[in-house]
RONUKE-243676 format. One record per residue (C-alpha): residue in one letter; residue number from 1; x, y, z. Coordinates in nm, 2 decimals. Example, Ala and Ser with C-alpha at 12.3 -4.5 7.8 and 13.67 -1.06 7.14 Angstrom:
<papas>
   aa     i     east    north       up
    A     1     1.23    -0.45     0.78
    S     2     1.37    -0.11     0.71
</papas>
This chain:
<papas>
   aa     i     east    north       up
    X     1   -13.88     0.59    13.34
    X     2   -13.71     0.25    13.32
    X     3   -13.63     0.08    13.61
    X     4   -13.33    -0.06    13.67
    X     5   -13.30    -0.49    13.55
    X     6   -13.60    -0.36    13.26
    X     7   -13.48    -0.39    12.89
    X     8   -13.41    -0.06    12.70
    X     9   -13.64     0.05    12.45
    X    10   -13.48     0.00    12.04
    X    11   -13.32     0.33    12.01
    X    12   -13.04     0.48    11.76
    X    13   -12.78     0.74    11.87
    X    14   -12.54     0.95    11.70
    X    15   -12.18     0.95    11.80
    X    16   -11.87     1.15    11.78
    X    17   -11.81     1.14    11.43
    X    18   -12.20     1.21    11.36
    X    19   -12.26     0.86    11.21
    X    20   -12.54     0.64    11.38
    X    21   -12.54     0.33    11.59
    X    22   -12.83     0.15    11.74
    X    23   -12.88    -0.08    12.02
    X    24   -12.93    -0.37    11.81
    X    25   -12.60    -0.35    11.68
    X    26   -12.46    -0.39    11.97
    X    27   -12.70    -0.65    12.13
    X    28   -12.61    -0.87    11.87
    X    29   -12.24    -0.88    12.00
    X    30   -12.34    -1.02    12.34
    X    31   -12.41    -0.85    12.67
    X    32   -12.43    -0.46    12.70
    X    33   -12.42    -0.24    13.01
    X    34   -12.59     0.12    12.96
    X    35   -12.46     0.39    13.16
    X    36   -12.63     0.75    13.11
    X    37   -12.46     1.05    13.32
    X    38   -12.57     1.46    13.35
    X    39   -12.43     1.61    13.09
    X    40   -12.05     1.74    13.15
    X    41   -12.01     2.08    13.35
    X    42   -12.39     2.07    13.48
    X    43   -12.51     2.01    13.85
    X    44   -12.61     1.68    13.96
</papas>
């Protein structure tokens, strides 16, 4: 599990419109915050 201040693994994900992004990406634009959450309409 990551703790929270550690830097996320390299990962890619697929968004909305099924194309693919990865982290990189986005580091390269400047600072990113990473939110996860449950999944919508689950408990916790």
């Amino acid at each position: 599990m990551i703790q929270e201040g550690e830097r996320a693994p390299a990962f890619e994900a697929e968004i909305q419109d099924g194309s693919k992004v990865a982290l990189g990406d986005w580091l390269s634009q400047g600072p990113l915050v990473l939110y996860f959450y449950p999944k919508d309409f689950t408990p916790g």
